[in-house]
C-alpha positions as CSV (number, residue, x, y, z in Angstrom):
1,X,15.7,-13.8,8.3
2,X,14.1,-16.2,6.3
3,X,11.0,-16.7,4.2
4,X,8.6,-18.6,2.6
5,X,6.1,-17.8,-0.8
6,X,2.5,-18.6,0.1
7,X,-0.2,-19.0,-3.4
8,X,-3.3,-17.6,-3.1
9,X,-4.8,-18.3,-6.6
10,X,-4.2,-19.7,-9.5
11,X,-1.4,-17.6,-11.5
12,X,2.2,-17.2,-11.0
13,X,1.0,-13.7,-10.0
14,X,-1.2,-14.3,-7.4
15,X,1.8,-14.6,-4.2
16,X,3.0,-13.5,-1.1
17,X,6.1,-13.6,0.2
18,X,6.8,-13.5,4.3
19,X,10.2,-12.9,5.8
20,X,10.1,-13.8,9.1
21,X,12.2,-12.2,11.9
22,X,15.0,-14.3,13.3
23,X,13.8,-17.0,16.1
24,X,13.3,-15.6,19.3
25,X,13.3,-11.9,18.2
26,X,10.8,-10.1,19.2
27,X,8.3,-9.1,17.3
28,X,7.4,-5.5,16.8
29,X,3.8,-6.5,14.5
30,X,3.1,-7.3,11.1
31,X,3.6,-5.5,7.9
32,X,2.1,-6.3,4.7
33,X,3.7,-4.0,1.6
34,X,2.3,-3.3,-1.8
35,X,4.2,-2.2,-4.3
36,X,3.8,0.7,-7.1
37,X,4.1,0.8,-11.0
38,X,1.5,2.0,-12.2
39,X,0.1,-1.6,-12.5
40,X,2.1,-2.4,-15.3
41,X,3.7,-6.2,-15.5
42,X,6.8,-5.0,-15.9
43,X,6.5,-4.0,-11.9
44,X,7.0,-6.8,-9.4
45,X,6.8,-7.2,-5.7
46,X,10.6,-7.2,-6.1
47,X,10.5,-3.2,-5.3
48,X,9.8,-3.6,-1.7
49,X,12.6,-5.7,-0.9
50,X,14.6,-3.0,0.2
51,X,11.5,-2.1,2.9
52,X,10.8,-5.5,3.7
53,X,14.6,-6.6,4.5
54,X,14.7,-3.2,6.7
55,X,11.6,-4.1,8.2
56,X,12.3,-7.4,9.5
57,X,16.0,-6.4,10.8
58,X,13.7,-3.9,12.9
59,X,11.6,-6.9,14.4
60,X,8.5,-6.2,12.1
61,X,7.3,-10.0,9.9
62,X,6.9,-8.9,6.6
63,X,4.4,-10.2,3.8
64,X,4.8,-8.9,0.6
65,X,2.5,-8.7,-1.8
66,X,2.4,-9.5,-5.6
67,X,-0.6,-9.1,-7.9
68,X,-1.8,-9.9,-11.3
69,X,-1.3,-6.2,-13.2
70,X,-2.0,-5.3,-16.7
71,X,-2.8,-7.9,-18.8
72,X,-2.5,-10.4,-16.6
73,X,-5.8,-9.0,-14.3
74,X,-9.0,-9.6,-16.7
75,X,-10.8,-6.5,-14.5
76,X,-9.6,-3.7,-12.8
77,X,-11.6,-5.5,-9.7
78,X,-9.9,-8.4,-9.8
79,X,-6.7,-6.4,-9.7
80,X,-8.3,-5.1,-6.3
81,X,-9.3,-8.9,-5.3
82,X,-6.5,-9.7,-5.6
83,X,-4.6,-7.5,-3.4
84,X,-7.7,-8.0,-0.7
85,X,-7.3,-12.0,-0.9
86,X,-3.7,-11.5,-0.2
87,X,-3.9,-9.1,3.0
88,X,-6.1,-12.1,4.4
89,X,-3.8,-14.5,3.5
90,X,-0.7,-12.2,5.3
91,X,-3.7,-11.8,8.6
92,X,-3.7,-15.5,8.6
93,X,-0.4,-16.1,8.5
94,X,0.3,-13.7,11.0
95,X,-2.5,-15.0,13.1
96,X,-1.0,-18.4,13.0
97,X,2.3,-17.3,13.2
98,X,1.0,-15.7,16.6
99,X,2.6,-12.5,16.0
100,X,1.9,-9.7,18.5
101,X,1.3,-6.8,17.3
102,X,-0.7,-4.9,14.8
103,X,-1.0,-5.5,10.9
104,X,-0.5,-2.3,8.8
105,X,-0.2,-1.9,5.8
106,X,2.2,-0.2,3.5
107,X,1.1,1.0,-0.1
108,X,3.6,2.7,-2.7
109,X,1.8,4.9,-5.4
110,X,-0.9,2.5,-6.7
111,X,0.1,-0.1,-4.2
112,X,-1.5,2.8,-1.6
113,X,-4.8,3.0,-4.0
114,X,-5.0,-1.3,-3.8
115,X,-4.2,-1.4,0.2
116,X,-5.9,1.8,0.5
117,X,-9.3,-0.2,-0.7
118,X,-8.4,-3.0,1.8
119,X,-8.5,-0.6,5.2
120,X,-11.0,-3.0,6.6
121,X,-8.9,-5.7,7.0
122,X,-5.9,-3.7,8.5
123,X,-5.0,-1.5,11.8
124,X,-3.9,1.2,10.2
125,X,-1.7,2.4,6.8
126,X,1.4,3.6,5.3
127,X,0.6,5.5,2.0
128,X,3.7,6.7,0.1
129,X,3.3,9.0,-2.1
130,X,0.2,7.5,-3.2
131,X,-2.7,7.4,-6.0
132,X,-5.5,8.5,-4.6
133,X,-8.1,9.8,-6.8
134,X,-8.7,8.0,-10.1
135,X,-10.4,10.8,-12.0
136,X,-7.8,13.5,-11.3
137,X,-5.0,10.9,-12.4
138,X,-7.0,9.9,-15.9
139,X,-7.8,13.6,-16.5
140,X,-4.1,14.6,-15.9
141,X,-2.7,11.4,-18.2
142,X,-0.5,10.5,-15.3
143,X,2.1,7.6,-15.9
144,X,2.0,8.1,-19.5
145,X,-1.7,7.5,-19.3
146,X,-1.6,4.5,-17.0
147,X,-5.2,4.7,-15.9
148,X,-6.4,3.5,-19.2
149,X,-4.4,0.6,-18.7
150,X,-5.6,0.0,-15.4
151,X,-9.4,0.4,-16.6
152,X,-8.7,-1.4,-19.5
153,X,-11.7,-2.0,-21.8
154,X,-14.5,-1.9,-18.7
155,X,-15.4,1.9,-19.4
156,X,-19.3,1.5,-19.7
157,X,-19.9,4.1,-16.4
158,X,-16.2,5.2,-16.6
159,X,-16.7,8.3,-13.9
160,X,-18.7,5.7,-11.3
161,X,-15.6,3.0,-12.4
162,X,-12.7,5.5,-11.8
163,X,-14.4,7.0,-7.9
164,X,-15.3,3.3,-7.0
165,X,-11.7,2.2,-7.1
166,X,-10.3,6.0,-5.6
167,X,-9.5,5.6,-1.7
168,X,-10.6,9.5,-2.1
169,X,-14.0,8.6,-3.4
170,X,-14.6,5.8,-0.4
171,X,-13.6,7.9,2.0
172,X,-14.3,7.6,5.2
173,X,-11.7,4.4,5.6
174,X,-12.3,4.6,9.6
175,X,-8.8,3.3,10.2
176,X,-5.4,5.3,10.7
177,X,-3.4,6.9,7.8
178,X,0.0,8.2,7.2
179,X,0.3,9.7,4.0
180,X,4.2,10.5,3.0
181,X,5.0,12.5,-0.3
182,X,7.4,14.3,-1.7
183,X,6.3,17.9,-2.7
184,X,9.1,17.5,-5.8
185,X,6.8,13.9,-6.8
186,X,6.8,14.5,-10.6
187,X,4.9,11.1,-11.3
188,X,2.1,11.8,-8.4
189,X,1.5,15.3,-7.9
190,X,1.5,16.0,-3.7
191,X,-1.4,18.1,-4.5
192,X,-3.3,15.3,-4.7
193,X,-2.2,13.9,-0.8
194,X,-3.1,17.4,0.3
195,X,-7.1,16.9,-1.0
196,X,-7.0,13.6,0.3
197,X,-6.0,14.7,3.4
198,X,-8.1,17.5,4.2
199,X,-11.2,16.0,2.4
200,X,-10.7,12.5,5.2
201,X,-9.9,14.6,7.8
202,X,-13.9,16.1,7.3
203,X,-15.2,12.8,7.7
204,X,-13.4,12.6,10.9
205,X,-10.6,10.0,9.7
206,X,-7.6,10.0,11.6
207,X,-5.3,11.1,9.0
208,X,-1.2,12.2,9.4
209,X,0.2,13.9,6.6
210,X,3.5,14.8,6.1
211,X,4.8,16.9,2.8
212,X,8.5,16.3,2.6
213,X,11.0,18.5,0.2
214,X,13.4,16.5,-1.6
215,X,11.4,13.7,-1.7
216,X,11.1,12.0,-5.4
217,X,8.7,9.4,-6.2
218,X,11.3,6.5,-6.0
219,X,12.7,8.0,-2.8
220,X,9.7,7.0,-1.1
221,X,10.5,3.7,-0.9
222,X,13.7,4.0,-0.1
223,X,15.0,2.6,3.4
224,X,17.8,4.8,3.5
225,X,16.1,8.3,3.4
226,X,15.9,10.3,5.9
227,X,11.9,10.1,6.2
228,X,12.2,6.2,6.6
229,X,12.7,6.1,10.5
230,X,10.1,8.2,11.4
231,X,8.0,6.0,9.4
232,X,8.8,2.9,11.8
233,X,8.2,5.2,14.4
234,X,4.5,6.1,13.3
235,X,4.1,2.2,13.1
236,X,5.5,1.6,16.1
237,X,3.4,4.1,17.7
238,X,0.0,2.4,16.2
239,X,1.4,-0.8,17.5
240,X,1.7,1.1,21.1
241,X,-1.8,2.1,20.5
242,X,-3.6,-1.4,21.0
243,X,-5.6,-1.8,24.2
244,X,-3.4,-4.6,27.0
């Protein structure tokens, strides 16, 4: 494996990193990971290495993603930019790369919400134990109140702010989802993947939901748990899905 850090704007934030499979591996696709935190700065891209080195020992070229968070972002949209600017820059790479394969994307908890908002670009979506609906999350002071942070002082229209930047409020996404969460998550209630699934799944979206016990928020993301596999397998299964 190696890799190589690719700037897409201006800041320090504003990076992607791709690890590329060994030379002559073959290559299962493309996966571009987004990372959680509540979009505080003291979150990096650093808590998808774990995924990402698993990943590429499995044949998939990995970009992942870093972002400008909280006070680094001057607008909740350029946090969302951001994140959208980078999945291009990981389809171009990958494109030039001339990697077989689809390019899905993998979201933890408001990394989701961010890639989530970027389904046009991709072929389909890992969400793990994600943040889907902006309202229920500020009305529910989840992450200590992290929505506020995330909003920051832009709350003129805040109920149109908070649904425009909810992947439940933009449903339908027309691209396929699997949506992994614990049902112990104590920093993302599950109840909130169960309306997002049966609220997508009425505007037809092809939508895979699976409610796991024993799964904690971190746990998600961790390679090692038992859920993780089956995850490749649902990539690998998209990936099978391509026309010849």
């Amino acid at each position: 494996m190696h890799s190589s850090l690719h700037q897409y704007g201006s800041s320090e934030h504003q990076v992607v990193s791709f690890l590329h499979p060994r030379e002559g591996e073959a290559i299962q696709g493309t996966a571009v990971l987004v990372h959680g935190g509540y979009w505080r700065a003291a979150f990096t891209a650093d808590l998808m290495l774990a995924l990402a080195a698993d990943l590429v020992t499995r044949g998939w070229a990995v970009a992942n993603v870093e972002y400008r968070r909280v006070g680094q972002a001057p607008t909740p949209s350029a946090m969302v930019n951001d994140v959208s600017t980078a999945v291009q820059s990981a389809l171009g790479w990958s494109a030039e790369s001339g990697y077989p394969g689809n390019v899905i994307g993998i979201g933890h908890s408001v990394g989701a919400q961010l890639g989530m908002l970027t389904m046009d670009l991709l072929d389909a979506f890992v969400a793990l134990a994600p943040v889907t609906d902006l309202p229920r999350t500020h009305s529910e002071s989840l992450g200590e109140g992290a929505v506020e942070g995330f909003i920051g002082d832009h709350t003129e229209d805040l109920p149109t702010l908070l649904e425009t930047y909810s992947p439940l409020h933009q449903l339908p996404l027309r691209s396929p989802v699997l949506l992994v969460h614990g049902s112990d998550d104590q920093r993302v209630p599950v109840a909130h993947s169960r309306e997002y699934v049966t609220k997508a799944k009425s505007f037809g979206d092809a939508v895979d939901f699976w409610e796991l016990p024993r799964l904690d928020h971190l746990q998600a993301i961790n390679p090692d748990g038992t859920h993780w596999p089956k995850v490749v397998e649902w990539m690998q299964a998209r990936r099978m899905d391509q026309p010849a």
